[in-house]
N, CA, C and O atoms as CSV, one atom per row, in Angstrom:
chain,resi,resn,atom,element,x,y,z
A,1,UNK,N,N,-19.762,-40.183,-34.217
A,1,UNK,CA,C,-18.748,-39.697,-33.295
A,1,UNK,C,C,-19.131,-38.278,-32.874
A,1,UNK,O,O,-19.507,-37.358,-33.600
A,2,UNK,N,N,-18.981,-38.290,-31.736
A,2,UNK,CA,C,-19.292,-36.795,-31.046
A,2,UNK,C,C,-18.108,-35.485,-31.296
A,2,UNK,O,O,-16.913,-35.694,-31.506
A,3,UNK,N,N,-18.606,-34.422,-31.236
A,3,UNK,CA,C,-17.272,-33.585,-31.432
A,3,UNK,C,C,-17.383,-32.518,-29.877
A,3,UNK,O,O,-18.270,-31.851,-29.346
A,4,UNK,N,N,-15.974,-32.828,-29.591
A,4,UNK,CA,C,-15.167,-31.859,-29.007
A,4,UNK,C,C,-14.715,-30.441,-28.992
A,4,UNK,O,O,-14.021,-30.206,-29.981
A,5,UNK,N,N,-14.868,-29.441,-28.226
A,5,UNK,CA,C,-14.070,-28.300,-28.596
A,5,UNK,C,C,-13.830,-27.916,-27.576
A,5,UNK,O,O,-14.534,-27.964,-26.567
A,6,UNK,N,N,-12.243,-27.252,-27.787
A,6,UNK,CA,C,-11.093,-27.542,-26.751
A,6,UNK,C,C,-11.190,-25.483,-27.246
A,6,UNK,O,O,-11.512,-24.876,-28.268
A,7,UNK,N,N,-10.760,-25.113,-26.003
A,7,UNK,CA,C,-10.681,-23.721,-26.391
A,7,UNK,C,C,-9.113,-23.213,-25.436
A,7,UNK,O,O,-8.786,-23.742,-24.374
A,8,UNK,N,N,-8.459,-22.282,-26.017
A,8,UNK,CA,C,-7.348,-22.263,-24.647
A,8,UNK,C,C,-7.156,-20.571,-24.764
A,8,UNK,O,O,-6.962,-19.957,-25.813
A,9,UNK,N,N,-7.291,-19.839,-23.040
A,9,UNK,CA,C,-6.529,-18.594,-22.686
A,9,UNK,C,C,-5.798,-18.428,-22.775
A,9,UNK,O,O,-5.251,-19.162,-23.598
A,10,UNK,N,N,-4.998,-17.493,-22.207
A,10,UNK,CA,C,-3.709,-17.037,-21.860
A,10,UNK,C,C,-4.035,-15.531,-21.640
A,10,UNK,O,O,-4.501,-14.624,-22.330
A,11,UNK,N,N,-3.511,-15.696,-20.178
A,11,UNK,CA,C,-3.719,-14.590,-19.617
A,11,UNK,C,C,-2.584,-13.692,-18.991
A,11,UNK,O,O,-2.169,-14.319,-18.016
A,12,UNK,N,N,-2.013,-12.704,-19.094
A,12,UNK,CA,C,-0.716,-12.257,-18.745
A,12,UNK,C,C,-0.723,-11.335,-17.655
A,12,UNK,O,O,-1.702,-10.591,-17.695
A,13,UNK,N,N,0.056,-11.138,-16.686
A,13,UNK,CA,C,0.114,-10.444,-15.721
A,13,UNK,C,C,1.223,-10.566,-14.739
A,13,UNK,O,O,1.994,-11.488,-14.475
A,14,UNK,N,N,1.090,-9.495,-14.327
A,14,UNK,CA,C,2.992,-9.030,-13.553
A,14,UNK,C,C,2.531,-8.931,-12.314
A,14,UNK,O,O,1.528,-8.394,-11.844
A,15,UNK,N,N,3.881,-9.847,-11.610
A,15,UNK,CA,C,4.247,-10.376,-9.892
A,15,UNK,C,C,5.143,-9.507,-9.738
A,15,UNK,O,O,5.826,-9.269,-10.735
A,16,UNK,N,N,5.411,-8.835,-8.607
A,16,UNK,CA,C,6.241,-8.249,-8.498
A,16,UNK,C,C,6.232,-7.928,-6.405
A,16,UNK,O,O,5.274,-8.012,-5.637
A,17,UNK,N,N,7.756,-7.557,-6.092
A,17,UNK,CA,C,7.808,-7.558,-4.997
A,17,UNK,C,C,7.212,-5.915,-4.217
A,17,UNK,O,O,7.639,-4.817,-4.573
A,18,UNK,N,N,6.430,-6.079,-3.399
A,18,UNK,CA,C,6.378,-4.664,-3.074
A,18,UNK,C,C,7.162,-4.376,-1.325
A,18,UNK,O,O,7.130,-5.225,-0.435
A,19,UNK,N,N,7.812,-2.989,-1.191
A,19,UNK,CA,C,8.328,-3.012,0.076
A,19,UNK,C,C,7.780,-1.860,0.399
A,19,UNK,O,O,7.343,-0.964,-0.324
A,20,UNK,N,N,7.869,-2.004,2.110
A,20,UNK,CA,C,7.183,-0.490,2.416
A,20,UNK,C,C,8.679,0.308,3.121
A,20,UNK,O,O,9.831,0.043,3.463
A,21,UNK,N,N,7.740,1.399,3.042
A,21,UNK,CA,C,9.145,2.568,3.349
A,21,UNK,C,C,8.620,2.794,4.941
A,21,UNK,O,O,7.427,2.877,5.234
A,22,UNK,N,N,9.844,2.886,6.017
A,22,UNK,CA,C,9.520,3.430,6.956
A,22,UNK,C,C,10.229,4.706,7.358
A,22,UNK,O,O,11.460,4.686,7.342
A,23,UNK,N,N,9.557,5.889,7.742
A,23,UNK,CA,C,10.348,7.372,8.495
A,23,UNK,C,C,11.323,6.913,9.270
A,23,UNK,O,O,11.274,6.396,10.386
A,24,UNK,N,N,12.217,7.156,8.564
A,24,UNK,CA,C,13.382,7.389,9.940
A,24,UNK,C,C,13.920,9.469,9.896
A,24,UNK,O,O,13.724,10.389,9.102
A,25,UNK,N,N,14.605,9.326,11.189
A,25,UNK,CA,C,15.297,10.897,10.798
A,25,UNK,C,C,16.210,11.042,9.727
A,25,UNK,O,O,16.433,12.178,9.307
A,26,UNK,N,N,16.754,10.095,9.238
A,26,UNK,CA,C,17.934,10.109,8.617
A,26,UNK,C,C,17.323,9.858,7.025
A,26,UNK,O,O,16.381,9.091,6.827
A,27,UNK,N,N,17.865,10.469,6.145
A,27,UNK,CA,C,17.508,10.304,4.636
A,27,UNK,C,C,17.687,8.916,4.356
A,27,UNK,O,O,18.836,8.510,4.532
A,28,UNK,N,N,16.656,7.904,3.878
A,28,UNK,CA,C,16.539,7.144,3.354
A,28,UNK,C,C,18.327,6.474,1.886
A,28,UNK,O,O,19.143,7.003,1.131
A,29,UNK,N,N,17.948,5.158,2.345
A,29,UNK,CA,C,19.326,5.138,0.887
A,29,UNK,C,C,18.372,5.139,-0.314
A,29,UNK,O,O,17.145,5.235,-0.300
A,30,UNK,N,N,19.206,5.011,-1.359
A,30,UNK,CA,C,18.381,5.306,-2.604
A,30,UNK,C,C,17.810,3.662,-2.806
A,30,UNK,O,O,18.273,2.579,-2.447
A,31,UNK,N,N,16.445,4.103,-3.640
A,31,UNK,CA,C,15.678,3.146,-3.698
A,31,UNK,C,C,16.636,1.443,-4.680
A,31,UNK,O,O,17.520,1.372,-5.533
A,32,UNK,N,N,16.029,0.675,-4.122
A,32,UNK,CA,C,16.664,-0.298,-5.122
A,32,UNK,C,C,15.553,-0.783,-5.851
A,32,UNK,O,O,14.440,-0.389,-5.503
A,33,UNK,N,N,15.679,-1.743,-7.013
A,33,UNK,CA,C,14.811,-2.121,-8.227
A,33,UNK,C,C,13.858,-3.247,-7.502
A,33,UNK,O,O,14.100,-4.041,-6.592
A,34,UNK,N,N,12.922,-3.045,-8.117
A,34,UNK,CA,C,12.015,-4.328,-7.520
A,34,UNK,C,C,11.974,-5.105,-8.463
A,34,UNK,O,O,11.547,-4.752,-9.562
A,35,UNK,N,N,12.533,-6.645,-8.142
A,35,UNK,CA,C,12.179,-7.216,-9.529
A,35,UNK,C,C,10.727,-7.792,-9.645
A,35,UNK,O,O,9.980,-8.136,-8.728
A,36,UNK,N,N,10.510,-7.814,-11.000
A,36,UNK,CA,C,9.671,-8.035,-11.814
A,36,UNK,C,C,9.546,-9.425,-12.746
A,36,UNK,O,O,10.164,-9.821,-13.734
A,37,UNK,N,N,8.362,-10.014,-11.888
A,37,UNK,CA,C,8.868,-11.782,-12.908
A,37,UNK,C,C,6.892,-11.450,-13.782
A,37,UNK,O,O,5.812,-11.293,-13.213
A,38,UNK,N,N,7.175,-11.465,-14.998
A,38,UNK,CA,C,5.756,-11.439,-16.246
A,38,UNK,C,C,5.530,-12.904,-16.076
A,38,UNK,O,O,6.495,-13.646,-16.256
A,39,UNK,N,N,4.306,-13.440,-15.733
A,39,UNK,CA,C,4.101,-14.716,-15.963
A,39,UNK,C,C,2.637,-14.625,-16.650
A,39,UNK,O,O,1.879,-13.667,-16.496
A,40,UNK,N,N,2.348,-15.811,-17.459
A,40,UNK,CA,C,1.183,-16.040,-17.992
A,40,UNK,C,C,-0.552,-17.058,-17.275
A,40,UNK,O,O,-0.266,-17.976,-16.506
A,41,UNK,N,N,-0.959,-17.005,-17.345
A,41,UNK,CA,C,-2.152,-17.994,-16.395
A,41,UNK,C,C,-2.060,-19.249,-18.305
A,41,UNK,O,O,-1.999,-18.754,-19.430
A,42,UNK,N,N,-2.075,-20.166,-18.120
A,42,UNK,CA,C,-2.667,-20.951,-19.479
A,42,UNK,C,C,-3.959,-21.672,-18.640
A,42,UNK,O,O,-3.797,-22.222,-17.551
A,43,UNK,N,N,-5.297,-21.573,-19.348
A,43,UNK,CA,C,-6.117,-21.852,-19.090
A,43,UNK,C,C,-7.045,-23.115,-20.002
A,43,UNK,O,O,-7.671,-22.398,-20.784
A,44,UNK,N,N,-7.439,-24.483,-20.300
A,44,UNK,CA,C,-8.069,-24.733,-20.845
A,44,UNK,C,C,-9.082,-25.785,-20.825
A,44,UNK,O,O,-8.989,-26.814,-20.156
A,45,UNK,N,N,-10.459,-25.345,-21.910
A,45,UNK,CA,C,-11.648,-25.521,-21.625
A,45,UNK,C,C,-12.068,-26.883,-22.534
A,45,UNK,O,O,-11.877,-26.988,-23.746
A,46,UNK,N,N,-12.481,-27.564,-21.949
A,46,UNK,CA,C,-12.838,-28.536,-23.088
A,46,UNK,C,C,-14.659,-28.652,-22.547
A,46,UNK,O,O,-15.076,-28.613,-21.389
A,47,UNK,N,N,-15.459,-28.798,-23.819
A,47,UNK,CA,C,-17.041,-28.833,-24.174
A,47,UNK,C,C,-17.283,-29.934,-24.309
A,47,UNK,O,O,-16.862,-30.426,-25.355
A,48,UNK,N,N,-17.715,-30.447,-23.774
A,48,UNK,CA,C,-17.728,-30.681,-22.457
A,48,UNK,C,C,-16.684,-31.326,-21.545
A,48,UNK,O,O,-15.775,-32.036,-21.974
A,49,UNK,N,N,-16.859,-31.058,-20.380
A,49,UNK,CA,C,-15.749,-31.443,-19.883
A,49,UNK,C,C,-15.275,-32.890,-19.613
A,49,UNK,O,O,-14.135,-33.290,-19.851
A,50,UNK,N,N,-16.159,-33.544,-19.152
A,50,UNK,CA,C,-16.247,-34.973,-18.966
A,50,UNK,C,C,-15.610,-35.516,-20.273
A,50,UNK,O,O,-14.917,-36.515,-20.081
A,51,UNK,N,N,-15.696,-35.036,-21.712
A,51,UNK,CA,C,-15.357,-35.644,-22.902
A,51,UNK,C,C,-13.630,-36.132,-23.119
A,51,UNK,O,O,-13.269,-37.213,-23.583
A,52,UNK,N,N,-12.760,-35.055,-22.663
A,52,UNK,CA,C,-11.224,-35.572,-22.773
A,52,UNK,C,C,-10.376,-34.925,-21.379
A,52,UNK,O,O,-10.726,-33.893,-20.806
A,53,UNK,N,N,-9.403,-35.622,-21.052
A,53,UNK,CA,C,-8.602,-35.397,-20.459
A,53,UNK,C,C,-7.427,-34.376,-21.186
A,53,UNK,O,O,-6.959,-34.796,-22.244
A,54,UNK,N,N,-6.989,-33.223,-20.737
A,54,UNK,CA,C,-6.018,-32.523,-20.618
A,54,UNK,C,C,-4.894,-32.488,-20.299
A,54,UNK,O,O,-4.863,-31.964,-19.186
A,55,UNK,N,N,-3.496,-32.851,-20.762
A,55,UNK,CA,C,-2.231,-32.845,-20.315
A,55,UNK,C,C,-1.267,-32.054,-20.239
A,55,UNK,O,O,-0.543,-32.313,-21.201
A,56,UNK,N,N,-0.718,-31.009,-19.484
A,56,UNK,CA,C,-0.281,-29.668,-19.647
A,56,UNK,C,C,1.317,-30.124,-19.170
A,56,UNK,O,O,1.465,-30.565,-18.030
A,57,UNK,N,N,2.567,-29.994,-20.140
A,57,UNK,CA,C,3.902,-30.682,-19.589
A,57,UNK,C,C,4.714,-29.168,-20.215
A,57,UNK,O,O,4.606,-28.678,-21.339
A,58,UNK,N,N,5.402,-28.758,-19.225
A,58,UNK,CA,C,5.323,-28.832,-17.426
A,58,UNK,C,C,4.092,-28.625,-16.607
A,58,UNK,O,O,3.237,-27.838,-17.014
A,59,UNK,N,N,3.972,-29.121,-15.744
A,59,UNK,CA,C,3.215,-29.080,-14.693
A,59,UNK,C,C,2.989,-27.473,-14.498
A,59,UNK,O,O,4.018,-27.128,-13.918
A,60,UNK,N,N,2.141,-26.257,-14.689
A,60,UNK,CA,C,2.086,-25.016,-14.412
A,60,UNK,C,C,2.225,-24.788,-12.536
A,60,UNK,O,O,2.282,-25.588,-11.601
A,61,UNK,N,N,2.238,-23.288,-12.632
A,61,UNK,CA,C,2.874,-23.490,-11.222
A,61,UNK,C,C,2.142,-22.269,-10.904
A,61,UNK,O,O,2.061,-21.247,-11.585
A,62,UNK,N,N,1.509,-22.579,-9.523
A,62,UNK,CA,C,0.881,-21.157,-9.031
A,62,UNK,C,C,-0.430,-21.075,-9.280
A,62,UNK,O,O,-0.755,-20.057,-9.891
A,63,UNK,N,N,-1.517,-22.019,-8.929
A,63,UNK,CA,C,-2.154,-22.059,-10.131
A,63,UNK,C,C,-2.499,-22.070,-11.313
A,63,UNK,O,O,-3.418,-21.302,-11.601
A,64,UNK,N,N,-2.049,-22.717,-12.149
A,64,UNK,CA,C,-1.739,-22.234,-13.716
A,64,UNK,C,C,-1.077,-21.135,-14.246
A,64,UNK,O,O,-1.369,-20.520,-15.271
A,65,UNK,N,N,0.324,-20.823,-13.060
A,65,UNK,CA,C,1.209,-19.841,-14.252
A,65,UNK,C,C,1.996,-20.333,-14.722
A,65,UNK,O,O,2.548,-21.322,-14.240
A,66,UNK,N,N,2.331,-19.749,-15.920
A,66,UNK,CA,C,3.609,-20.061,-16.259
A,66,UNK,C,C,4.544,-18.431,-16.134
A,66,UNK,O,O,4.057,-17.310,-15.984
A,67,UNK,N,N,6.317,-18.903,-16.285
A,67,UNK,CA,C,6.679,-17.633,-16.551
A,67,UNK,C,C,6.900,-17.379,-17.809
A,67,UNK,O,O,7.160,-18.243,-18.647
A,68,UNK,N,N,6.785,-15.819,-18.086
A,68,UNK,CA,C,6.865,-15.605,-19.711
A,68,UNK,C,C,8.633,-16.418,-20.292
A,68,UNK,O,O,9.774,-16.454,-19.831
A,69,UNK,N,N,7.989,-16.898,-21.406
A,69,UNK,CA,C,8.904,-17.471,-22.541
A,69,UNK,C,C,8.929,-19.244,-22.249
A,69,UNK,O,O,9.759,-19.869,-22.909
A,70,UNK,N,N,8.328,-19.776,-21.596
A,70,UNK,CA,C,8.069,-20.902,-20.619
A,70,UNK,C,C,7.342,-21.935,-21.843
A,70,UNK,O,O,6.156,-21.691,-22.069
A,71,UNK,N,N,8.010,-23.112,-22.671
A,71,UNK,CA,C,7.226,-23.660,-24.003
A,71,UNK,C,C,6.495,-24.450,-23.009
A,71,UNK,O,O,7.003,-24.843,-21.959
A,72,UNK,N,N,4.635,-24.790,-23.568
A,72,UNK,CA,C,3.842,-25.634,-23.159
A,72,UNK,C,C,3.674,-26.335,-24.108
A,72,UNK,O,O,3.375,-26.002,-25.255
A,73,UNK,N,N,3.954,-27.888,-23.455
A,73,UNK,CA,C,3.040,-29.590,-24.717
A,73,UNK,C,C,1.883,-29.109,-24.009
A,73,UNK,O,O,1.912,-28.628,-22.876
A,74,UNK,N,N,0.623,-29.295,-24.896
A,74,UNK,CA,C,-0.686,-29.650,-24.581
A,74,UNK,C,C,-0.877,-30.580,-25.270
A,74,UNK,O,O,-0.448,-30.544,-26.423
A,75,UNK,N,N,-1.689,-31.889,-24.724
A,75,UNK,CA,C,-2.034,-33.167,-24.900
A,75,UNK,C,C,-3.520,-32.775,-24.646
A,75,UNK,O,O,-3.924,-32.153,-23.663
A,76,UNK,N,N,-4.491,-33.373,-25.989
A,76,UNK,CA,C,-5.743,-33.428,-25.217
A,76,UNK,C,C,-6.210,-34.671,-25.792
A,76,UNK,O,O,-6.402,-34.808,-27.000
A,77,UNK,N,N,-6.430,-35.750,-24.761
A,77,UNK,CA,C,-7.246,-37.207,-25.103
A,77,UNK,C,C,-8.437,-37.415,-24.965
A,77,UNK,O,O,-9.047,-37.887,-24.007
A,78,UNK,N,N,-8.898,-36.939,-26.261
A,78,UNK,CA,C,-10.617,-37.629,-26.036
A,78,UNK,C,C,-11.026,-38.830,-25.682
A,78,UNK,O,O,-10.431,-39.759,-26.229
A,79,UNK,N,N,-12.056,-39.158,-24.758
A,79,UNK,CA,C,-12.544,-40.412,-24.073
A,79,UNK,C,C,-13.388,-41.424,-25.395
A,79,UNK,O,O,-13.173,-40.899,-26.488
A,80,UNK,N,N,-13.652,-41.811,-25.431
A,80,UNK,CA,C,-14.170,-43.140,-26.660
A,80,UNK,C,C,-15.259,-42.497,-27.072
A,80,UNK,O,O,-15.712,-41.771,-26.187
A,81,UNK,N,N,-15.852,-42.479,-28.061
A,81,UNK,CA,C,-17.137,-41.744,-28.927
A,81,UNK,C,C,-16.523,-40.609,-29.203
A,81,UNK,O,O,-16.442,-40.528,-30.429
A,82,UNK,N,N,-16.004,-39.605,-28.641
A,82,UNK,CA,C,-15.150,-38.756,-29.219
A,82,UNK,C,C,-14.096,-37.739,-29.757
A,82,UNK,O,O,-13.014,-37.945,-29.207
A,83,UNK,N,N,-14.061,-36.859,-30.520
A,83,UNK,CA,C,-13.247,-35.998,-31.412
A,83,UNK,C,C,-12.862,-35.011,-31.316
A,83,UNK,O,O,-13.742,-34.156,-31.213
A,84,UNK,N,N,-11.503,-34.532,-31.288
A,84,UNK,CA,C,-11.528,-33.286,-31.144
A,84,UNK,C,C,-11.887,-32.430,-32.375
A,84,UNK,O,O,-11.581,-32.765,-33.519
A,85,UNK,N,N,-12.495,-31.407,-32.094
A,85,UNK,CA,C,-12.827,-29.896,-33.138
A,85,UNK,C,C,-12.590,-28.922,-33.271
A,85,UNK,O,O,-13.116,-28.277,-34.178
Protein backbone atom coordinates (compact mmCIF):
# COMPACT_ATOMS: atom_id res chain seq x y z
CA UNK A 1 0.00 0.00 0.00
CA UNK A 2 1.22 3.38 -0.94
CA UNK A 3 1.33 6.22 1.59
CA UNK A 4 -0.23 9.51 1.47
CA UNK A 5 0.55 12.82 3.03
CA UNK A 6 -2.03 15.27 3.45
CA UNK A 7 -0.54 18.57 4.80
CA UNK A 8 -3.02 21.60 5.74
CA UNK A 9 -2.43 25.79 6.01
CA UNK A 10 -4.17 28.25 7.42
CA UNK A 11 -3.61 31.41 6.59
CA UNK A 12 -5.12 34.55 8.35
CA UNK A 13 -5.79 37.89 7.13
CA UNK A 14 -8.06 41.01 7.49
CA UNK A 15 -10.87 42.36 4.83
CA UNK A 16 -11.83 45.36 5.58
CA UNK A 17 -13.82 48.29 3.97
CA UNK A 18 -11.78 51.24 2.81
CA UNK A 19 -13.48 54.83 2.01
CA UNK A 20 -12.00 57.80 0.55
CA UNK A 21 -12.32 61.25 1.98
CA UNK A 22 -13.29 64.05 -0.28
CA UNK A 23 -12.43 68.22 0.43
CA UNK A 24 -15.31 69.88 0.90
CA UNK A 25 -15.35 73.63 2.54
CA UNK A 26 -17.21 72.52 5.30
CA UNK A 27 -15.55 70.31 8.21
CA UNK A 28 -15.98 66.86 7.53
CA UNK A 29 -18.49 64.68 10.14
CA UNK A 30 -16.57 62.59 12.39
CA UNK A 31 -15.15 59.55 11.03
CA UNK A 32 -17.25 56.33 11.36
CA UNK A 33 -15.73 52.65 12.11
CA UNK A 34 -14.81 50.56 9.29
CA UNK A 35 -15.79 47.22 9.86
CA UNK A 36 -13.48 44.61 10.00
CA UNK A 37 -14.39 40.85 9.04
CA UNK A 38 -10.69 38.38 10.11
CA UNK A 39 -11.10 35.53 7.82
CA UNK A 40 -8.79 32.55 7.37
CA UNK A 41 -7.58 31.00 3.68
CA UNK A 42 -7.71 26.82 4.69
CA UNK A 43 -5.50 25.38 2.26
CA UNK A 44 -4.85 21.61 1.52
CA UNK A 45 -2.12 19.57 -0.04
CA UNK A 46 -2.24 16.07 -0.64
CA UNK A 47 1.33 14.07 -2.11
CA UNK A 48 0.43 13.40 -4.47
CA UNK A 49 -2.34 14.80 -5.70
CA UNK A 50 -4.00 12.43 -7.97
CA UNK A 51 -3.86 9.94 -4.73
CA UNK A 52 -7.20 11.21 -2.64
CA UNK A 53 -9.93 13.37 -2.99
CA UNK A 54 -10.51 16.23 -0.45
CA UNK A 55 -13.82 17.20 1.17
CA UNK A 56 -14.00 20.59 2.85
CA UNK A 57 -17.90 20.99 4.61
CA UNK A 58 -18.77 24.04 4.37
CA UNK A 59 -18.03 24.80 1.08
CA UNK A 60 -15.15 27.81 1.77
CA UNK A 61 -15.99 31.01 0.30
CA UNK A 62 -13.87 33.51 -1.57
CA UNK A 63 -11.54 31.35 -2.64
CA UNK A 64 -10.87 29.31 0.27
CA UNK A 65 -11.88 31.69 3.10
CA UNK A 66 -13.31 31.06 5.82
CA UNK A 67 -14.47 33.63 8.54
CA UNK A 68 -12.63 33.49 11.82
CA UNK A 69 -14.36 31.01 14.37
CA UNK A 70 -16.01 29.18 11.19
CA UNK A 71 -15.69 24.90 12.33
CA UNK A 72 -14.21 22.90 9.19
CA UNK A 73 -15.09 18.72 8.51
CA UNK A 74 -12.15 17.72 6.44
CA UNK A 75 -12.75 14.42 4.68
CA UNK A 76 -9.79 13.02 2.89
CA UNK A 77 -10.52 9.72 0.62
CA UNK A 78 -7.73 7.94 -0.57
CA UNK A 79 -8.18 6.34 -4.12
CA UNK A 80 -7.46 2.31 -3.98
CA UNK A 81 -3.67 1.30 -3.27
CA UNK A 82 -3.67 4.02 -0.91
CA UNK A 83 -3.14 5.46 2.79
CA UNK A 84 -3.24 8.20 4.48
CA UNK A 85 0.13 9.37 6.59
Amino acid sequence: MQRLIVSLVIIASLAGVACAVVPTPVPPPAPTPTPITITHELEIRADPPEAADVLLNPTPIDGGRYVRGRTVTIDILPKKGWQVD
